[in-house]
C-alpha positions in Angstrom: 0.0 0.0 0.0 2.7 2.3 0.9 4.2 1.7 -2.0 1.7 2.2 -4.5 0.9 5.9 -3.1 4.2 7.0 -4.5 4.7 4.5 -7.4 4.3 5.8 -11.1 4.1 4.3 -14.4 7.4 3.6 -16.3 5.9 5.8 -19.7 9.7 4.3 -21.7 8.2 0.6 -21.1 5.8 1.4 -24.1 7.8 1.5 -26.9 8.6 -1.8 -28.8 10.1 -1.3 -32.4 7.7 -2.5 -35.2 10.9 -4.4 -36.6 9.4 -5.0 -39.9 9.6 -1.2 -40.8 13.1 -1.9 -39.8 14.8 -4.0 -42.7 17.9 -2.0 -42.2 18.9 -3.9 -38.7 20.5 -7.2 -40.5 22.7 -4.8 -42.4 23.8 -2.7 -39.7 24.1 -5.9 -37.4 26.7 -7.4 -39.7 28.2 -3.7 -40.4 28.5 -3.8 -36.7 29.7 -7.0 -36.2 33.1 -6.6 -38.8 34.0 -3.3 -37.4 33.1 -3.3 -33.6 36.3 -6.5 -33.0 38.3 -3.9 -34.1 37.8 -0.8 -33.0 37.0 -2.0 -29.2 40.5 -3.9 -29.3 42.5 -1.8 -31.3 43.6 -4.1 -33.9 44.6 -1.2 -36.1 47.1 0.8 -37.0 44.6 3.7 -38.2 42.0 4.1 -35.7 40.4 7.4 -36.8 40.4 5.9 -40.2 38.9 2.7 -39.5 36.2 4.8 -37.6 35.4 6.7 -40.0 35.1 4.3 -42.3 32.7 2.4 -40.2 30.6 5.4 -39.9 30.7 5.7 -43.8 29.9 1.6 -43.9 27.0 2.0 -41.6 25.4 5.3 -43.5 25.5 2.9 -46.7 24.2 0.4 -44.6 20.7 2.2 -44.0 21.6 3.9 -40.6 20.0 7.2 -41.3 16.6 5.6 -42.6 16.8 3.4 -39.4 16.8 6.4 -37.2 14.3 8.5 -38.7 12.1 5.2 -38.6 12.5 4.7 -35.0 12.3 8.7 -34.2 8.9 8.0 -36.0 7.9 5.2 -34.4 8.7 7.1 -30.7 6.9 10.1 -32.0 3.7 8.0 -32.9 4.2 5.9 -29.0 5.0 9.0 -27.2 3.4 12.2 -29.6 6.2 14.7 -30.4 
């Protein structure tokens, strides 16, 4: 009882991605997956390059799509 007089709802529990607007996720998954082993152990001898050629790989990829899907996906859970 106590507890419920000061309890609130968790509003960010809401959201679940409708993954099937989402076709760009397997892409940046394996984008993810060949540069992430490298970058987070340093196996390179050109990080900033490497980086920013995994930035470039996961643009290509679909990242900017996947975002502005997901900021409209939040904006249709949540209202703007």
């Amino acid at each position: 009882a106590e507890y419920d007089e000061i309890a609130i709802e968790y509003p960010y529990g809401q959201f679940v991605p409708n993954k099937d607007n989402l076709p760009q996720l397997e892409n940046l998954s394996a984008v993810a997956n060949q540069y992430m082993p490298q970058i987070a152990f340093g196996k390179t001898d050109d990080p900033e390059g490497l980086v920013a050629e995994f930035r470039q790989a996961l643009k290509d990829a679909g990242y900017e799509d996947a975002i502005a899907e997901v900021e409209k996906q939040l904006a249709e859970t949540y209202g703007e």
